[in-house]
C-alpha positions as a printed Julia matrix, in Angstrom:
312×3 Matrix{Float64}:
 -67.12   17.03  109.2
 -64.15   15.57  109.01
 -62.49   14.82  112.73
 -58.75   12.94  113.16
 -59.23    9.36  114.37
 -61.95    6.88  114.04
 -64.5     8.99  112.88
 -62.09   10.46  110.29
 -63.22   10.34  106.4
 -60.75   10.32  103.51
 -61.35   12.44  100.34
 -59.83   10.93   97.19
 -59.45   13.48   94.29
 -59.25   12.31   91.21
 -57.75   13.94   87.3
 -57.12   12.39   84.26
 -55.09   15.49   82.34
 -53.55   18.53   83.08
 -53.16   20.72   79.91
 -50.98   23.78   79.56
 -53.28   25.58   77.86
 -56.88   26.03   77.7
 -58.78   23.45   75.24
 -61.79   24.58   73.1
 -62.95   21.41   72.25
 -62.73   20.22   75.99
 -62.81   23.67   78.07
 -63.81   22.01   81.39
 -60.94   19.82   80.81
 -57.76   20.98   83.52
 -55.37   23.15   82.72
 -52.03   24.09   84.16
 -53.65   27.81   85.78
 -56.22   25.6    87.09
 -55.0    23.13   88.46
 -52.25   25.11   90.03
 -55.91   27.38   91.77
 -56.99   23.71   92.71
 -53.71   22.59   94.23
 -53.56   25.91   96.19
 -56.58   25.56   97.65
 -56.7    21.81   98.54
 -53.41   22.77  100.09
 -54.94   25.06  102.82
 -58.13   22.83  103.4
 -56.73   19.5   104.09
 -53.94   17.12  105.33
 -53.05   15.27  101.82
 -51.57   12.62  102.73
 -49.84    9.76   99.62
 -52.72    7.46   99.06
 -51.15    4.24  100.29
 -50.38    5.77  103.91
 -54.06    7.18  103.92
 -55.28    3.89  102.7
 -53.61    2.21  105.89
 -54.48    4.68  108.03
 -58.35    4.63  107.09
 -58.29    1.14  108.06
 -56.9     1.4   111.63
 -58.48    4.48  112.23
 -55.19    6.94  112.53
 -56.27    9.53  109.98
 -55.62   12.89  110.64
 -58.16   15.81  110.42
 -59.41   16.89  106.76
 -57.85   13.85  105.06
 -57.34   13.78  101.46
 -55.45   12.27   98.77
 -54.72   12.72   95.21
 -54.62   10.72   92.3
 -54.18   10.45   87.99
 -55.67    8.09   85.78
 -53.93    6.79   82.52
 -51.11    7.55   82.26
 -51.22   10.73   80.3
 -47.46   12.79   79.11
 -49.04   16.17   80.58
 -48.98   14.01   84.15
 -45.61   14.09   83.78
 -44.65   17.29   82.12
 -47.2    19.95   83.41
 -48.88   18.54   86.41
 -45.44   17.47   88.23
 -43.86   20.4    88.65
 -46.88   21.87   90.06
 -47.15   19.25   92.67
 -43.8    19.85   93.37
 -44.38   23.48   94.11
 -47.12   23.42   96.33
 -45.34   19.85   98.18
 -47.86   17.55   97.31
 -48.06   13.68   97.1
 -50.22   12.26   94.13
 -50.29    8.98   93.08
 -50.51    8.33   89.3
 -52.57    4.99   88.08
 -50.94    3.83   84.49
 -53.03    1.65   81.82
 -49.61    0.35   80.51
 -50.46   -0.88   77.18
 -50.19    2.75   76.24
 -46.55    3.47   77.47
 -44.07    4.75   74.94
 -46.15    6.09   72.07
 -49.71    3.84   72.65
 -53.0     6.06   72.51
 -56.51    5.54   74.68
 -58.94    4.23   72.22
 -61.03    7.7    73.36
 -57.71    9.7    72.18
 -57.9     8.06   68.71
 -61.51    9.04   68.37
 -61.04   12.35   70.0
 -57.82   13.84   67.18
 -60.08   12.26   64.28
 -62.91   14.38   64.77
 -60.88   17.09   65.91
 -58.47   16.78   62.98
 -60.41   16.22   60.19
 -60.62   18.59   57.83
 -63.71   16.68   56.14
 -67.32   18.32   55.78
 -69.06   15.3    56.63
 -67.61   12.17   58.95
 -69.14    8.95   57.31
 -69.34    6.11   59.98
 -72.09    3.72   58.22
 -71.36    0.44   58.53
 -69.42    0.58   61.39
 -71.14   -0.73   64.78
 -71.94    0.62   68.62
 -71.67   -1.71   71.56
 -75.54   -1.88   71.19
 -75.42   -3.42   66.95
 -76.38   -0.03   65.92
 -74.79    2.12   62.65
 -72.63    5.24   63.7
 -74.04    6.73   60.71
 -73.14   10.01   59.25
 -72.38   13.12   60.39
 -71.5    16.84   59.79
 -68.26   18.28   60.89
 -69.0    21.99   61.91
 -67.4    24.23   64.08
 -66.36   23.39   67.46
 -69.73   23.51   69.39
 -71.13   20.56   66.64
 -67.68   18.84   67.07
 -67.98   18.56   70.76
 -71.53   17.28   70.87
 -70.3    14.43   68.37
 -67.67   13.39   70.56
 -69.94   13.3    73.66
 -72.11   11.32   71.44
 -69.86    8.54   69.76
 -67.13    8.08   72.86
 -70.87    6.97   74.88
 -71.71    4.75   71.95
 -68.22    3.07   71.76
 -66.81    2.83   75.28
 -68.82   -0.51   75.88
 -67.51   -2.25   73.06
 -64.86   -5.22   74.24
 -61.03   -3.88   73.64
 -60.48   -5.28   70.74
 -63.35   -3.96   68.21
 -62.7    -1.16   70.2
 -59.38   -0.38   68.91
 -60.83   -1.33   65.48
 -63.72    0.82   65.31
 -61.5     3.58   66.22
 -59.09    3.0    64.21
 -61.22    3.15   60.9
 -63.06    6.01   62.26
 -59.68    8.01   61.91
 -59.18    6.32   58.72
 -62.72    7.49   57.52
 -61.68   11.21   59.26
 -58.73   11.0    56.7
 -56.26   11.74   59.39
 -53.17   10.02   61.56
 -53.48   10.34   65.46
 -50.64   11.22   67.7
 -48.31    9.16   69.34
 -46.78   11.28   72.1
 -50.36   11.53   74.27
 -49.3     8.69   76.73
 -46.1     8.33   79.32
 -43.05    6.94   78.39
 -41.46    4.0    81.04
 -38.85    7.12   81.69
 -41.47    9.52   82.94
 -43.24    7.09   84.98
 -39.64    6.51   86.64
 -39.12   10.0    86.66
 -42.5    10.64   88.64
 -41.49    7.89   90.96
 -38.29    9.87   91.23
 -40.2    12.52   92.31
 -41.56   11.01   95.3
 -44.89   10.2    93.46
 -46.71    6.54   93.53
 -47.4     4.75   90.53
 -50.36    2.35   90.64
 -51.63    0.0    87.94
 -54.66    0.46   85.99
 -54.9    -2.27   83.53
 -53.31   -3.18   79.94
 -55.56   -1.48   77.56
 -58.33    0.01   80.13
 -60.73   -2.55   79.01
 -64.23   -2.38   81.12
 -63.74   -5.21   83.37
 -67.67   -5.96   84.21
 -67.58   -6.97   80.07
 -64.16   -9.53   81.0
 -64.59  -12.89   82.38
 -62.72  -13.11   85.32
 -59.45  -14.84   84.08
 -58.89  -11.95   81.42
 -59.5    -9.31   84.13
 -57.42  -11.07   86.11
 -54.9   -10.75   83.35
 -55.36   -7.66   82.81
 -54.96   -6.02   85.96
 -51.66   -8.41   87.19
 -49.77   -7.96   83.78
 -50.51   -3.99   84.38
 -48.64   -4.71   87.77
 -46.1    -6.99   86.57
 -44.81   -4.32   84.04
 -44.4    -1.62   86.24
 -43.03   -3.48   88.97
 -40.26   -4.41   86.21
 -40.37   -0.54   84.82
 -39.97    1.09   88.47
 -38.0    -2.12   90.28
 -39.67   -2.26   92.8
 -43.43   -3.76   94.33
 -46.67   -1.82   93.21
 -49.22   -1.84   96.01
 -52.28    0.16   94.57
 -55.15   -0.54   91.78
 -57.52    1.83   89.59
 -60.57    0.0    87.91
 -60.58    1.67   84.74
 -64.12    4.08   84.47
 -64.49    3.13   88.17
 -68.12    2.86   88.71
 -69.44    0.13   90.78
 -71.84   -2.08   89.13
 -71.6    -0.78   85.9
 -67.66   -0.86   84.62
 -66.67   -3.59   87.5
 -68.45   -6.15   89.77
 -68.22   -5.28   93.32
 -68.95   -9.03   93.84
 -66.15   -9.93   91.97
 -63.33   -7.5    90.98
 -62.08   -6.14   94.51
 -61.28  -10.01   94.97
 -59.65  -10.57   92.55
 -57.53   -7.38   93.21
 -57.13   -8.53   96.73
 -55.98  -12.23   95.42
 -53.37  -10.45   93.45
 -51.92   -9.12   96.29
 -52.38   -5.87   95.96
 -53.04   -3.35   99.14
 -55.74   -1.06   98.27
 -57.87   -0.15   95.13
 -60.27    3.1    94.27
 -63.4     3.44   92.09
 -64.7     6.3    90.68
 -67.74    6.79   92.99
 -68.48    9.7    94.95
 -67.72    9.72   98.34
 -65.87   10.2   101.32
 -64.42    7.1   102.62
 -65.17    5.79  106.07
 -63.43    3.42  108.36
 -64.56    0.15  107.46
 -65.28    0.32  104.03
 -63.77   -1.64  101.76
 -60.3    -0.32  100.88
 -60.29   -1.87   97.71
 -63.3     0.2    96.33
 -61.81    3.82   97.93
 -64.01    5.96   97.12
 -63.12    9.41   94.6
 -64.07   12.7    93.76
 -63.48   15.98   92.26
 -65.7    18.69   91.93
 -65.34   20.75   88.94
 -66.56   24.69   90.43
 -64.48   27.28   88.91
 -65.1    29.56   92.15
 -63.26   28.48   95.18
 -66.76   28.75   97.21
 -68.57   26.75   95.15
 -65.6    24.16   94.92
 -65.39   23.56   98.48
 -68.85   23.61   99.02
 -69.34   20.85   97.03
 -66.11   19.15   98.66
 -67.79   19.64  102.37
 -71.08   17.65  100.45
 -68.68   14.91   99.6
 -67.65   14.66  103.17
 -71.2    14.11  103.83
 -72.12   11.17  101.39
């Protein structure tokens, strides 16, 4: 399904965290024994190869059999501290995408809304008054045990992702307020892990300021966005940054086909991935790569679903 040459197809895998240890609240989410199973067995399937070389090499056709590449979104410490080494020990190339408005102690707007209703020791979360992206009232609700906790998560993070960055930061800041608690500050990278992962041998692509969803931007602010994301790493690292991560990723929904690879290619960069799932193909556009991870527990089912990918 996946031959060396022309007819080659590139899979993109794609995490966000690595955790070292299990998380009730999120227990899909990675952690280190997983990830390490993962790693292990994308090592024996396919050639990963660092995601600017494949990028190049899906364009003029030199892929090698069972291509793949790997990649992180954020910019999250555990990148850094727990998913490394493990890269490290199985020999693998990853590149890391960084939203650098969150470097040395910044939080995800997701991460302040996440440790509120986590943390709080409150019966009840009261959120009236405060607005979706739609004009409709949070309203109030009961903090249970973990199973109730979740489902409100899943429930506000859909309801205030497609607010524009700024109320965005605002309505989660007061919902922590409200939640009576204060949210972390070591979550994120500092610039001397990102140089460290560089170190490493690891890529470091850019991913935005503050991970704003660029189909909301015009396109001078997205433009803005995603060059001053660039600009500061280029400074952090010393060096040219060649690769782009829309933030959310999907086509059409949180950027503009139309529009957004463009402007990505104007910048100057050499390649950019979404979040859609596929297998790339020589001659698709390498600025909307394709990515994809399934999340199977069982390595049957997991590469199962991989071999579908190939096939998409």
């Amino acid at each position: 399904m996946s031959p060396a040459g022309s007819s080659a197809r590139l899979n993109v895998l794609i995490f966000h965290r690595v955790l070292r240890e299990p998380d009730p609240l999120f227990p899909d989410e990675v952690d280190a024994a997983r990830f390490d199973e993962l790693l292990g067995w994308v090592n024996s399937w396919f050639n990963v190869l660092p995601l600017d070389e494949a990028a190049r090499r899906l364009q003029d056709g030199s892929l090698p059999a069972r291509a793949a590449a790997l990649s992180f979104d954020d910019g999250y410490a555990d990148n850094h501290d727990v998913a490394l080494p493990l890269l490290q020990r199985h020999g693998l190339p990853c590149s890391f995408f960084v939203a650098t408005g969150f470097l040395n102690g910044g939080r995800m707007w997701n991460d302040t809304l996440i440790e509120a209703v986590r943390r709080s020791t409150l019966p009840t979360l009261d959120l009236r008054g405060l607005q979706d992206a739609k004009g409709a009232d949070l309203g109030q609700h009961a903090l249970g045990e973990t199973d109730t906790r979740r489902e409100l998560l899943e429930q506000l993070i859909g309801r205030v992702k497609y607010l524009a960055p700024e109320p965005r930061v605002s309505c989660v800041d007061a919902i922590a307020a409200r939640a009576e608690i204060r949210p972390p500050d070591d979550l994120m990278m500092t610039s001397d892990q990102v140089r460290a992962l560089r170190g490493a041998g690891m890529q470091i692509g850019a991913h935005t300021v503050s991970h704003p969803i660029l189909a909301t931007l015009d396109a001078n602010a997205a433009a803005d966005e995603i060059g001053r994301s660039r600009d500061v790493l280029q400074q952090t690292l010393g060096e040219r940054v060649g690769l782009f991560a829309y933030p959310n990723g999907k086509p059409g929904t949180d950027y503009l086909p139309e529009v957004h690879p463009a402007i990505v290619r104007e910048l100057g960069f050499d390649a950019a991935v979404s979040t859609r799932w596929a297998a790339a193909r020589r001659g698709e556009d390498v600025f909307q790569i394709p990515r994809f991870t399934p999340w199977d527990r069982g390595r049957f089912k997991f590469g199962l679903r991989l071999a579908r990918n190939l096939l998409s």
